[in-house]
C-alpha positions as CSV (number, residue, x, y, z in Angstrom):
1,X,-30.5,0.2,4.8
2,X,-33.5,-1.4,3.6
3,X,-35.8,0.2,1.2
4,X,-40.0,-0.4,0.8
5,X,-40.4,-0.5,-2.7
6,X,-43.7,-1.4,-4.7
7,X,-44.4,-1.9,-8.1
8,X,-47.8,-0.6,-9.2
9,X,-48.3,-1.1,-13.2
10,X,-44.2,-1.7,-13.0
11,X,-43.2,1.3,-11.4
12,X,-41.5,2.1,-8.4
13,X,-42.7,3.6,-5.5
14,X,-41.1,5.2,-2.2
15,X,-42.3,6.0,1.1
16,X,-41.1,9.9,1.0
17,X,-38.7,9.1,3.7
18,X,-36.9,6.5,1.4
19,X,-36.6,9.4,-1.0
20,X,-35.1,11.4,1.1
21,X,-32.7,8.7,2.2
22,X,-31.9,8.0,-1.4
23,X,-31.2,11.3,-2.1
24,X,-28.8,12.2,0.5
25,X,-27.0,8.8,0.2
26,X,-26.4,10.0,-3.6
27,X,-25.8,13.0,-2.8
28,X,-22.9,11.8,-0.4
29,X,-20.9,10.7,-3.7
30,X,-21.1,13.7,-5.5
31,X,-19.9,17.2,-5.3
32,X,-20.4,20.7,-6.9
33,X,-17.7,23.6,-7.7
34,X,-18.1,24.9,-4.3
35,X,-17.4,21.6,-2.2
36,X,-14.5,20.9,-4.4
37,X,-13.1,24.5,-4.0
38,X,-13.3,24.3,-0.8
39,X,-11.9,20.9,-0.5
40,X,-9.1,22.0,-2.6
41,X,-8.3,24.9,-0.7
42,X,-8.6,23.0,2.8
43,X,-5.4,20.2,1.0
44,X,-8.2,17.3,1.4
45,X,-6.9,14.1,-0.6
46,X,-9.2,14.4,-3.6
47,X,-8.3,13.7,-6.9
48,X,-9.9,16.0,-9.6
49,X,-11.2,13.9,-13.2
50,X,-11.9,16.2,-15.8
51,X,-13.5,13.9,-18.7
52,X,-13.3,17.1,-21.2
53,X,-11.3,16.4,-24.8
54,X,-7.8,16.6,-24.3
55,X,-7.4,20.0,-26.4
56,X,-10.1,21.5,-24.0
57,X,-8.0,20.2,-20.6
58,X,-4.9,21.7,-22.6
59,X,-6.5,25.2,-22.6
60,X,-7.4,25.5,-19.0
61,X,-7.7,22.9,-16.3
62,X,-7.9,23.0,-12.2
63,X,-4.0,22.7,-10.9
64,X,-3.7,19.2,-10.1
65,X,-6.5,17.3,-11.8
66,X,-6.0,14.2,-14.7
67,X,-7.5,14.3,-17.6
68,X,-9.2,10.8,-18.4
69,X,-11.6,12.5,-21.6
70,X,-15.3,11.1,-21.4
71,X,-15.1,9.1,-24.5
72,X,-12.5,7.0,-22.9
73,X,-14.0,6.6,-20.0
74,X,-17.4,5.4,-21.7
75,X,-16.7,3.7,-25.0
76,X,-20.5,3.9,-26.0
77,X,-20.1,7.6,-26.6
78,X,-19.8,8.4,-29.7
């Protein structure tokens, strides 16, 4: 897809229909509780990340999912 973009005083601006494009092609990458419940209960191949500490994963943690904790994942976190 190709995108309009101009820079006025260097920011960038979008037709709104670019937005919206934008948008929903992020949006295709990400999911909330409900999408990944349902995914879950439907056996989809998914694999579940959950960045919290390793105690917190310990405690509690959706059946199934790896625990990769965020500071390992991003080393600029401190």
């Amino acid at each position: 897809m190709s995108m309009t973009i101009l820079l006025i005083h260097n920011e960038v601006i979008m037709s709104s229909i670019e937005q919206l494009a934008y948008y929903q092609e992020k949006l295709s990458y990400e999911t909330d509780l409900w999408d990944l419940y349902l995914a879950l209960k439907n056996g989809e191949n998914i694999i579940v990340v959950d960045g919290r500490s390793k105690e917190a994963y310990q405690h509690e943690h959706i059946p199934g999912a790896i625990n990769i904790p965020h500071k390992e994942m991003c080393f600029d976190t401190k």
